[in-house]
C-alpha positions in Angstrom: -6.2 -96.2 9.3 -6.8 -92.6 10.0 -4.1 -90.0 9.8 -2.2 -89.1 13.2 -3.5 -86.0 14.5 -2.1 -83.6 17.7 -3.6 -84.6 21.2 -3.3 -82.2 24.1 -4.6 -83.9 27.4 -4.2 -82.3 31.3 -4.0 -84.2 34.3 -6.5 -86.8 34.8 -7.8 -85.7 31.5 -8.8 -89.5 28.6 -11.4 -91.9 28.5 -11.1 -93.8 32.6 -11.6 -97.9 32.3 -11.1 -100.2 35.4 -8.0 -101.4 35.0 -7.7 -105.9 34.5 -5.6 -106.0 37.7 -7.2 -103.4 39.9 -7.0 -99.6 40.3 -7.7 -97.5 36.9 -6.5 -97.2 33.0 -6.6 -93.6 31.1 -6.5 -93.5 27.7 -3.7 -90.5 26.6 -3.9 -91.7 22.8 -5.7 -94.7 21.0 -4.8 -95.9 17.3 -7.4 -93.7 16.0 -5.1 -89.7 17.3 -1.9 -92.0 16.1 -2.2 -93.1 12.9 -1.9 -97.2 14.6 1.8 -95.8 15.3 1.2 -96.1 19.5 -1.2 -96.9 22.0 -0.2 -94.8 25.4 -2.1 -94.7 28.5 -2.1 -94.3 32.4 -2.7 -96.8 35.4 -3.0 -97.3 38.8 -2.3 -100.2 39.9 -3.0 -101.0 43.8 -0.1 -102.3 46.5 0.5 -106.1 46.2 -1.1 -106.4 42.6 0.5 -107.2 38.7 -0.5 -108.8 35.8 0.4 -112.4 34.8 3.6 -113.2 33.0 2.9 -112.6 30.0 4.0 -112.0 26.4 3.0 -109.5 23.3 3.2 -111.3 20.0 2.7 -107.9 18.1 3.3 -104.4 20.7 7.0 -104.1 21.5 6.4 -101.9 25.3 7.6 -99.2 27.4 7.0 -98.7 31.0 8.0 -95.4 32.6 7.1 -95.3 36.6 5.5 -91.9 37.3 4.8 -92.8 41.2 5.6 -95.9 43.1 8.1 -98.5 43.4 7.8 -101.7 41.5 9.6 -105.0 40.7 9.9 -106.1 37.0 10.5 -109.4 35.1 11.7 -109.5 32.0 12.8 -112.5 30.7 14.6 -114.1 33.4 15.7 -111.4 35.1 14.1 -109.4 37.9 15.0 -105.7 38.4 13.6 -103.0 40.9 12.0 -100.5 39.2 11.3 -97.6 41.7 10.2 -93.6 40.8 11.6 -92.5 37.6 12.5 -96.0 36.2 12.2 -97.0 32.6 11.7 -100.4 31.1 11.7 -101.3 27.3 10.0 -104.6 26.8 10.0 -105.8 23.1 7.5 -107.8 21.7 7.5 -111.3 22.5 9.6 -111.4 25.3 7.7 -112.6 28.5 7.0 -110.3 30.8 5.2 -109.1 34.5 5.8 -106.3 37.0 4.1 -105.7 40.3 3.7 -103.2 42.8 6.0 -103.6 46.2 5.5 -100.4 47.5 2.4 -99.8 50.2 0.5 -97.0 48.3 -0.7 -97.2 45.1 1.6 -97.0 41.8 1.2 -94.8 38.7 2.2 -95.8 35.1 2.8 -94.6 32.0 2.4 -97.3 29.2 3.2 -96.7 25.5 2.5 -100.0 23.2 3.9 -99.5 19.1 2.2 -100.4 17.4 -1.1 -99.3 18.9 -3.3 -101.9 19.3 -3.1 -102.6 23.1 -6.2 -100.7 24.3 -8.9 -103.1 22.9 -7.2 -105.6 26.0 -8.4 -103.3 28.2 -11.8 -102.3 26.3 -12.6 -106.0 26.3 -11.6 -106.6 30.0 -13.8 -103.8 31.1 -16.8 -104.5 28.6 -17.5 -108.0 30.1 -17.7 -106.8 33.5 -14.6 -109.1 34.7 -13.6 -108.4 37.8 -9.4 -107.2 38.6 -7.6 -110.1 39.2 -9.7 -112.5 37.4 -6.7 -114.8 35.6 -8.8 -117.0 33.3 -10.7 -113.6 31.9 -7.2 -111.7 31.7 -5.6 -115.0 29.1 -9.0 -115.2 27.4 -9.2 -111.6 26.6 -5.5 -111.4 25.6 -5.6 -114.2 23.5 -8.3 -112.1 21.4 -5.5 -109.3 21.2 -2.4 -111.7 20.9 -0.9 -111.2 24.0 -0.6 -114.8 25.8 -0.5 -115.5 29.5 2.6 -117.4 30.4 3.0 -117.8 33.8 1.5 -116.6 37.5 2.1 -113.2 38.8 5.2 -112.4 40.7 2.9 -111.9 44.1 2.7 -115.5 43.4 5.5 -116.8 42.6 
């Protein structure tokens, strides 16, 4: 593991992937400027859209809403999450969010350990298309996160 190192990033500034369920992901810092202490990254995520439920058997998670208004789940429980909200998920608890609002919803996502971005290396280096379910468990199950349930736009 390499040692941690200072990153300094502007707006719009990190390595742009398409994110697994639509709009974009921006790498801010990888395991290789951290040491393996954090992953962190940006997304947009389009109206309407939001991963499966889903669990991380390794990456406790944070979710801080930069723009947008979302709904979480976490566990059982479902909580609004508009502008400004923050949501700690710890690892193995299941899991999905999705975007209510009409314009498109910016992220910031910080997994600890780091570890999290190859999911969204893998996703975007087999040319799967957003919203394609069976590639989003397959690729997860590589990274040991496991899908657990629909999205909430379906349930």
């Amino acid at each position: 593991m390499s040692e941690p190192r200072t990153v300094v990033l502007g707006p719009g500034e990190g390595e742009t992937l398409v994110n697994a369920v639509g709009g974009s992901v921006t790498f801010k810092a990888r395991t290789s400027d951290t040491g393996g202490s954090m992953a962190v990254l940006e997304t947009t995520v389009p109206p309407g859209e939001g991963p499966p439920l889903h669990l991380h058997a390794n990456e406790d998670e944070v979710i801080y809403v930069l723009e947008g208004d979302l709904q979480f789940r976490a566990g059982a429980d479902l909580h609004p999450a508009p502008s400004g909200a923050f949501v700690f998920i710890p690892r193995g608890l299941h899991h999905t969010w999705r975007n209510v609002g009409d314009r498109p919803a910016r992220l910031l996502i910080v997994f600890t350990p780091s570890g999290m971005e190859r999911f969204f290396e893998l996703f975007a280096a087999r040319a799967a298309r957003p919203g394609d379910r069976s590639a989003f468990a397959a690729t997860g199950r590589e990274v040991g996160m496991q899908v657990v349930g629909p999205p909430l736009a379906d349930e």
